[in-house]
ZAKOL-353281 format. One record per residue (C-alpha): residue in one letter; x, y, z. Coordinates in nm, 3 decimals. Example, Ala and Ser with C-alpha at 12.3 -4.5 7.8 and 13.67 -1.06 7.14 Angstrom:
BEGIN
code:east:north:up
A:1.230:-0.450:0.780
S:1.367:-0.106:0.714
This chain:
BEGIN
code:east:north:up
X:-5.449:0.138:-6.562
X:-5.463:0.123:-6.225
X:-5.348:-0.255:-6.192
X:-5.064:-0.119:-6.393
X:-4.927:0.132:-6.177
X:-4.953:-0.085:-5.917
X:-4.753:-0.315:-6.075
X:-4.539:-0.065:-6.156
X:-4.465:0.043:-5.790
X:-4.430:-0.305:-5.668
X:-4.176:-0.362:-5.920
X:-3.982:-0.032:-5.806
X:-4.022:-0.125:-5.481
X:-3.835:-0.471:-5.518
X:-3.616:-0.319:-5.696
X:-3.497:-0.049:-5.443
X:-3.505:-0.317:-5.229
X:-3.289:-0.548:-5.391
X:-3.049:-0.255:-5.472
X:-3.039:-0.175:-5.087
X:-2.935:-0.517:-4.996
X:-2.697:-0.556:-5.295
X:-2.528:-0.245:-5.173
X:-2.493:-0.341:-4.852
X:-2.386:-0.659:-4.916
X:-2.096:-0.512:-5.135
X:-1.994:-0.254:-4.851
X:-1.989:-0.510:-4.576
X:-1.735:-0.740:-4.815
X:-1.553:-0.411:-4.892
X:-1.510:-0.355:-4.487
X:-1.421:-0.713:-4.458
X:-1.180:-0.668:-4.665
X:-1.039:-0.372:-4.509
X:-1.048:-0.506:-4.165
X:-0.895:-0.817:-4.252
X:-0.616:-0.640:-4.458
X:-0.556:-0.423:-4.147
X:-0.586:-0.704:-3.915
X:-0.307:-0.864:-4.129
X:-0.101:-0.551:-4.128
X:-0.065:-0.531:-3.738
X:-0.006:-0.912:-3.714
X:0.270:-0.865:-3.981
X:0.388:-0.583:-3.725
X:0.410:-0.785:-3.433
X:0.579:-1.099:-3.587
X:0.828:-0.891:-3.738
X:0.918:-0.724:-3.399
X:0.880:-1.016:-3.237
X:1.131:-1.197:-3.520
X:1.350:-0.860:-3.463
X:1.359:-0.877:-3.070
X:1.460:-1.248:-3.077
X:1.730:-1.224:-3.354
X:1.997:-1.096:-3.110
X:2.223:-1.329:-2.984
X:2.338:-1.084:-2.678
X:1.931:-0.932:-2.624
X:1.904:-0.536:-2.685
X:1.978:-0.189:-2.518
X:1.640:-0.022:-2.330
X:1.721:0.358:-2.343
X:1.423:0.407:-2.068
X:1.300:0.702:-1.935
X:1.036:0.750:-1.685
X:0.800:1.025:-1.581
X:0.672:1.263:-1.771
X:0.872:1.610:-1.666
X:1.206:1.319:-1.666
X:1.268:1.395:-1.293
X:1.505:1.104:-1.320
X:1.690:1.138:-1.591
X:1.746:0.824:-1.838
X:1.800:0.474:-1.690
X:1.969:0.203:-1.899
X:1.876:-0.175:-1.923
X:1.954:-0.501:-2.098
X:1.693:-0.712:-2.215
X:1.712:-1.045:-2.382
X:1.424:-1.158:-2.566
X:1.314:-1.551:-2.650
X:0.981:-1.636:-2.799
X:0.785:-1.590:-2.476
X:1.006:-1.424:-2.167
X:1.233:-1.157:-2.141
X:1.570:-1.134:-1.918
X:1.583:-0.815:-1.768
X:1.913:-0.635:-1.580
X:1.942:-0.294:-1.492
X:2.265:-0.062:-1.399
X:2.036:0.049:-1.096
X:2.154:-0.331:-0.981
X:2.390:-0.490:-1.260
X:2.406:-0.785:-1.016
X:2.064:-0.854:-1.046
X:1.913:-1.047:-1.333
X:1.505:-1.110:-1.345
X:1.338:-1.349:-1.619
X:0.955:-1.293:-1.671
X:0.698:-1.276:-1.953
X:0.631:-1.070:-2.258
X:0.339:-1.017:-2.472
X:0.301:-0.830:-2.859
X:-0.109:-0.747:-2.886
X:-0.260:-0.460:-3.015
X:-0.443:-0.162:-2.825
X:-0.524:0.078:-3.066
X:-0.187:-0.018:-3.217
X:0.067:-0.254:-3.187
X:0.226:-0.265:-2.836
X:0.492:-0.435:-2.660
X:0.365:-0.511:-2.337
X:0.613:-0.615:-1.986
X:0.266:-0.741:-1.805
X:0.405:-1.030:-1.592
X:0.577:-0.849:-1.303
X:0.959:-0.795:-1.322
X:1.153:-0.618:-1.046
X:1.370:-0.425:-1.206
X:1.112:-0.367:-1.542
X:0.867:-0.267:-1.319
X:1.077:-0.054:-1.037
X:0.963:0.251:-1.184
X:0.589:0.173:-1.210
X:0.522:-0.014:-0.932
X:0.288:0.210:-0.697
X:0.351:0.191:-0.294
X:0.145:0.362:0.026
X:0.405:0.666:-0.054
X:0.389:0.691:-0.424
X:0.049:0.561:-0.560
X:0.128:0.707:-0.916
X:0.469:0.489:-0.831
X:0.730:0.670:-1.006
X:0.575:0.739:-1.316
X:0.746:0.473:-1.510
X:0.601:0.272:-1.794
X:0.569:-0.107:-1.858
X:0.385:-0.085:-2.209
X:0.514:0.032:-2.519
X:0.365:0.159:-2.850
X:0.557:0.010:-3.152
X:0.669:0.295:-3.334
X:0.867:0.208:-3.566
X:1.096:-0.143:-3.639
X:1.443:-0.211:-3.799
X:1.744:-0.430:-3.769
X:1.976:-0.265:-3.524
X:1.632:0.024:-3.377
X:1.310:-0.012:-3.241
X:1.166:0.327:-3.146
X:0.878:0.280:-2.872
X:0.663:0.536:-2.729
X:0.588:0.468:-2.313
X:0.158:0.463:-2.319
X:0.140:0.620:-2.007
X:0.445:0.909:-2.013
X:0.447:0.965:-2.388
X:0.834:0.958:-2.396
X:1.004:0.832:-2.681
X:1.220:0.539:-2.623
X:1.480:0.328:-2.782
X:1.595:-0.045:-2.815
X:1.975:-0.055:-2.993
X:2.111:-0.416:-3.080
X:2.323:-0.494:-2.816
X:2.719:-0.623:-2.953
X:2.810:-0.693:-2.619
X:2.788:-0.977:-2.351
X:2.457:-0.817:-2.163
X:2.630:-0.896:-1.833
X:2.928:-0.754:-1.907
X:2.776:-0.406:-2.064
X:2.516:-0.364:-1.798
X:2.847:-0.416:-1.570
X:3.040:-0.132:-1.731
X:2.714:0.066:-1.752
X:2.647:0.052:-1.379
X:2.995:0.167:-1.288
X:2.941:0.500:-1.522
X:2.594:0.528:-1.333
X:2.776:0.520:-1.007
X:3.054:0.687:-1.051
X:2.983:0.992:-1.257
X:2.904:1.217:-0.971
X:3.081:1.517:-1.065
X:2.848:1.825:-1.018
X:3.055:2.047:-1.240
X:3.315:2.052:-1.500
X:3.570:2.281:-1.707
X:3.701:2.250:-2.048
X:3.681:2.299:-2.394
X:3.508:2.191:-2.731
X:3.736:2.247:-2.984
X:3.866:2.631:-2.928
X:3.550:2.708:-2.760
X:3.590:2.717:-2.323
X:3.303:2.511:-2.234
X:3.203:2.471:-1.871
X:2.881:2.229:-1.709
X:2.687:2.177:-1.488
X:2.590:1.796:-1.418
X:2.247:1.729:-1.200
X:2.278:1.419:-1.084
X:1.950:1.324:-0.978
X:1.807:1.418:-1.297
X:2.066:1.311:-1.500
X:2.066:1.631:-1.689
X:2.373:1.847:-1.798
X:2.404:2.122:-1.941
X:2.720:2.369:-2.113
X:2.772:2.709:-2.128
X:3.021:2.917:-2.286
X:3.078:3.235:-2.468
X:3.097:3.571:-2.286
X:3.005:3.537:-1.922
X:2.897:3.187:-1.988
X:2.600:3.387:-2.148
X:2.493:3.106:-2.398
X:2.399:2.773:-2.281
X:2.259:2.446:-2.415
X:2.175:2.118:-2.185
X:1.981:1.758:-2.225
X:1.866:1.482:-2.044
X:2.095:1.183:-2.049
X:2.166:0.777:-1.951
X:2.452:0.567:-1.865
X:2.627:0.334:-2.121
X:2.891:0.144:-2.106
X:3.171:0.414:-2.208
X:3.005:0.718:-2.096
X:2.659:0.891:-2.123
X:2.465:0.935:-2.430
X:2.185:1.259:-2.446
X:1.796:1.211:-2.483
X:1.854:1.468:-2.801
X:2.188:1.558:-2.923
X:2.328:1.892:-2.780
X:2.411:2.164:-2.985
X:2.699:2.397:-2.969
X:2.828:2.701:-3.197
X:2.633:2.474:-3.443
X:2.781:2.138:-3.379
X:2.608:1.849:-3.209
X:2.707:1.595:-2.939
X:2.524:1.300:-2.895
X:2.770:1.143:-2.633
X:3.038:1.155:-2.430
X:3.303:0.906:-2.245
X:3.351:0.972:-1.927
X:3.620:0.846:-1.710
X:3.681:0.822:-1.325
X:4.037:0.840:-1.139
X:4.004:0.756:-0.747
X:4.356:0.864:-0.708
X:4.240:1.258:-0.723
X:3.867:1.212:-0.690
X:3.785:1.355:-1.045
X:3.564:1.273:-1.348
X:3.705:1.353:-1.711
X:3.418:1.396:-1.972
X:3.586:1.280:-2.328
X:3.419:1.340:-2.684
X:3.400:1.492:-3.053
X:3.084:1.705:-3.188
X:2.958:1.661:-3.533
X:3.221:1.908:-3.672
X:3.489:1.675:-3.535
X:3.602:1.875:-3.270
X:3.779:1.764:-2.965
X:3.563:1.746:-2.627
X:3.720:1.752:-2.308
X:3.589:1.856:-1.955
X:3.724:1.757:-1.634
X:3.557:1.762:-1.264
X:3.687:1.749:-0.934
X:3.456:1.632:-0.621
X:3.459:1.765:-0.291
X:3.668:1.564:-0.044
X:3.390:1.532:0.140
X:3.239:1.332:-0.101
X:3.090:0.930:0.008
X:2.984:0.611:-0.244
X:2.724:0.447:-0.119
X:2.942:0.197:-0.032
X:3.111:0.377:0.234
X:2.837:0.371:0.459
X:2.787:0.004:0.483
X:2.968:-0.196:0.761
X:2.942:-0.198:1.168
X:2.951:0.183:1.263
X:2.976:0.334:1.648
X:2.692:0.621:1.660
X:2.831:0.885:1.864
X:2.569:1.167:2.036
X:2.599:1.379:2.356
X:2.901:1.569:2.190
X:3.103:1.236:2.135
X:3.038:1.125:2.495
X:2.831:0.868:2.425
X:2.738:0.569:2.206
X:2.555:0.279:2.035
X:2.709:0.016:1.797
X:2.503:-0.015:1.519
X:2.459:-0.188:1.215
X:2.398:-0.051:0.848
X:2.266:-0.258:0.553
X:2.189:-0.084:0.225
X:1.956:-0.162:-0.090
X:2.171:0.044:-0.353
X:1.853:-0.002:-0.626
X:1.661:0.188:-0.464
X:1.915:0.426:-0.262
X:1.839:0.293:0.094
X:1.988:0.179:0.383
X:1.823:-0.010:0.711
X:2.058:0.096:1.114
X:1.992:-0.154:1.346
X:2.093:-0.178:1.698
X:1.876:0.120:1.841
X:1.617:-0.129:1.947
X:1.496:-0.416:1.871
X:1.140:-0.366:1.792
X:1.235:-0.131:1.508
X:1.524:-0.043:1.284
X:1.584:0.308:1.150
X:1.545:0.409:0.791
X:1.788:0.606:0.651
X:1.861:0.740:0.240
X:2.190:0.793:0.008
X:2.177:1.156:-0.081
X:2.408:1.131:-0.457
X:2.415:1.449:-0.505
X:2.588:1.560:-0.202
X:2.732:1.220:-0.152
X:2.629:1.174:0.202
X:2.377:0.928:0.408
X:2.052:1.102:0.528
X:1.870:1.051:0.816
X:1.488:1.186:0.858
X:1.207:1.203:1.088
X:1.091:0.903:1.088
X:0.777:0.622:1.221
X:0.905:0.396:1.425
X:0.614:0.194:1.492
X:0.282:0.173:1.629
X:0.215:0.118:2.051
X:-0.096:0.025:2.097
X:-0.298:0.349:2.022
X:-0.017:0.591:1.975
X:0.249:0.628:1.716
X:0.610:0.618:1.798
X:0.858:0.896:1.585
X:1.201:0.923:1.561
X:1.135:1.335:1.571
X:1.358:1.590:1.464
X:1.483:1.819:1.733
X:1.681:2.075:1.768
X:1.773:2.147:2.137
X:2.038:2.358:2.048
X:1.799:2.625:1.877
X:1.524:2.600:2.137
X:1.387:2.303:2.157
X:1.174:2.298:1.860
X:1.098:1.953:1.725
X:0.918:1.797:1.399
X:0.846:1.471:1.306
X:0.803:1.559:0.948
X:1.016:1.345:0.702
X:1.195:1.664:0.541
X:1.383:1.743:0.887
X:1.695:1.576:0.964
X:2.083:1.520:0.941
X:2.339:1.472:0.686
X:2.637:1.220:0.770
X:2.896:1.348:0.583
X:3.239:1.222:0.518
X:3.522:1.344:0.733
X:3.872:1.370:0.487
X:4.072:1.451:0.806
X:3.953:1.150:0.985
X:3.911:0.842:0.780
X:3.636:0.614:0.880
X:3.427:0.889:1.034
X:3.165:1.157:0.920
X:3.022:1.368:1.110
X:2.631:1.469:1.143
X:2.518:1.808:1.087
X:2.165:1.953:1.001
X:1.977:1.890:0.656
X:1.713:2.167:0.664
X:1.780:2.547:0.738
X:1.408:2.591:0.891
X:1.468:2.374:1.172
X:1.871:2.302:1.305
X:1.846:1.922:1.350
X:2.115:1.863:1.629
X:1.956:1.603:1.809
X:1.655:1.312:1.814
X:1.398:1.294:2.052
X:1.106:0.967:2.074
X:0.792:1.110:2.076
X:0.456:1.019:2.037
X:0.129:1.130:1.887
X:-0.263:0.959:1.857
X:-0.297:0.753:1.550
X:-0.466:1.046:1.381
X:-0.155:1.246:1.395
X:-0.190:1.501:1.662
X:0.083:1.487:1.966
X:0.085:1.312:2.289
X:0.390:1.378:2.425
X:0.730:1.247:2.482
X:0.727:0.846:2.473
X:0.650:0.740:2.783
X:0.715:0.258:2.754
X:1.081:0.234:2.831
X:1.041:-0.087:2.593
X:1.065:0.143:2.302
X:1.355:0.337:2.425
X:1.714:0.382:2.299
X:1.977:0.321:2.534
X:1.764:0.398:2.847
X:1.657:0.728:2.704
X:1.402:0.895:2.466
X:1.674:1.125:2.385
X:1.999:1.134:2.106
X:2.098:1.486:2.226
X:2.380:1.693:2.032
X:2.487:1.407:1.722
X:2.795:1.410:1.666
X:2.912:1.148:1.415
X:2.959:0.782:1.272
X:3.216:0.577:1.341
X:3.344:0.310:1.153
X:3.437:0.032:1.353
């Protein structure tokens, strides 16, 4: 009896045993089989898009939009898949075309991934000593959803859906036509009418962002985030009106008069029109390049310089102050104007030199913080020369003043090594404009 029952529970034993590895031998070849049919799903995914990408003779359009509160608005590109490297231009620089790699892996999905560096791909998400989150821009996409003439990414680090629309177009030509709406729609505000409706806007242009009101007292109001292409500007999400939607607009620009005429229907089919006129005091970026006489000391006296300007990234370089340094100054779009700040200069041995902000005028007050400065703005009654005027309320920039503090930031004074100064003198007093010559 005994003998039996221990037969008995060596039998069950085995048994259980053998059940226990039969079992999980048949759930490790049903997750094989999962994994490997999941495995093949993505890699269908990723030759498809890659198939899709590299089936369009004239590349696709990047609808791109960086940072996650969209402090800039949309920025258009062109890009022109093969089986390995993309060609990348941008309207930020439609004269600019960069070739660099491409790759379609997975990461917790399947991604398209810009990871060799590109200029112009990577402009927005390329960190520097003054923006180590760079600007917030993304250079790897989740794959969201694939067809013939649409891809529909999602940016991994904003969140931001995104767009790729077949391009039908030469890219050169588009990104062309694309970069003249991006420079030239500058209108901050404009009156009209959608259908019978009075419709007025109001266009940021940093932020590429407009939006409409109407009704009584302009007391309703609708706006949207928008980008360049290469007939007008087309919204993140349609707008909607009384109802009706608009996903885009033309837009059109006539030099003769300065104005910008917004052109369109809405879903219902009415008739869109708005038209904006800019202040004749109004610059391109353009204007401010050339050989330019700076005038200070009420007009009385002056120094020839020089002004080169990066338009991608809204910058210019004056040189002719000295030559152990150049002076940094911005485009401001929205008020169409150059922009000169406090500024570092350069480093003397143990102190730092500034370009300070100083208004003499007011006091005597002075700040070499990079908020304080001048506006050059456009003259209309004198062509060729714009005048300088203060950029900041809190402290009347009329003047510039060399000074000086220890490399840890506090002040030492008024620059002292003649080598560093400009035209004999540590002192621009009373700016008065820019000349061109």
């Amino acid at each position: 009896m005994n003998q039996t029952m221990r037969l008995n529970k060596l039998f069950i034993a085995t048994l259980l045993a053998f059940s226990t590895l039969a079992f999980q031998s048949c759930l490790k070849d049903q997750e094989d089989f999962f994994d490997e049919s999941s495995s093949e799903r993505m890699q269908a995914v990723l030759e498809n898009t890659k198939a899709v990408l590299t089936s369009s003779d004239n590349g696709w359009i990047f609808d791109y939009y960086p940072d996650r509160n969209l402090s800039y608005g949309g920025i258009i590109y062109a890009l022109k898949f093969d089986d390995k490297k993309v060609s990348v231009r941008c309207e930020l620089s439609p004269d600019m075309e960069e070739t660099s790699f491409y790759k379609l892996n997975t990461n917790n999905g399947p991604v398209l991934s810009f990871d060799s560096y590109n200029t112009l791909m990577h402009f927005f998400a390329t960190p520097s000593s003054g923006e180590y989150e760079a600007k917030d821009g993304d250079f790897e996409f989740m794959i969201m959803d694939v067809t013939e003439d649409r891809i529909t990414l999602r940016g991994n680090r904003t969140g931001n859906t995104m767009y790729l629309h077949r391009l039908n177009e030469a890219p050169d030509a588009f990104i062309h036509a694309a970069g003249k709406i991006y420079d030239t729609n500058v209108v901050p505000s404009a009156n009209g009418a959608v259908g019978a409706i009075a419709l007025t806007c109001k266009n940021d242009i940093n932020t590429h962002y407009m939006e409409f009101f109407w009704g009584e007292d302009n007391s309703q109001s609708s706006g949207e985030y928008y980008l360049s292409t290469s007939t007008g500007i087309r919204f993140k999400n349609p707008i909607t009106i009384e109802g009706a939607t608009i996903s885009e607009l033309n837009y059109a620009y006539d030099d003769s008069n300065k104005s910008g005429t917004f052109t369109g229907e809405d879903s219902n089919g009415n008739q869109i029109s708005l038209t904006g006129v800019l202040p004749e005091t109004y610059a391109f970026f353009d204007d401010y390049i050339g050989n330019f006489s700076f005038r200070y000391y009420s007009g009385l006296r002056s120094i020839n310089v020089k002004i080169d300007g990066d338009k991608m990234i809204g910058e210019y370089t004056l040189t002719g102050f000295n030559d152990r340094y150049t002076v940094a100054a911005s485009y401001n779009k929205a008020n169409g104007c150059l922009e000169i700040n406090a500024q570092l200069l350069g480093i003397n041995g143990n102190e730092a030199v500034w370009l300070a902000a100083w208004s003499l005028g007011g006091g005597g007050s002075l700040a070499w913080d990079s908020s304080y400065g001048v506006f050059v703005i456009k003259d209309p009654d004198r062509p060729g020369t714009f005048t300088i005027t203060p950029n900041n309320g809190s402290l009347a920039t009329d003047s510039f003043i060399l000074w000086t503090t220890d490399l840890s930031g506090s002040s030492t004074g008024q620059l002292s090594d003649p080598n560093w100064m400009i035209n004999g003198s540590t002192q621009l007093p009373y700016l008065n404009s820019l000349v061109k010559l």
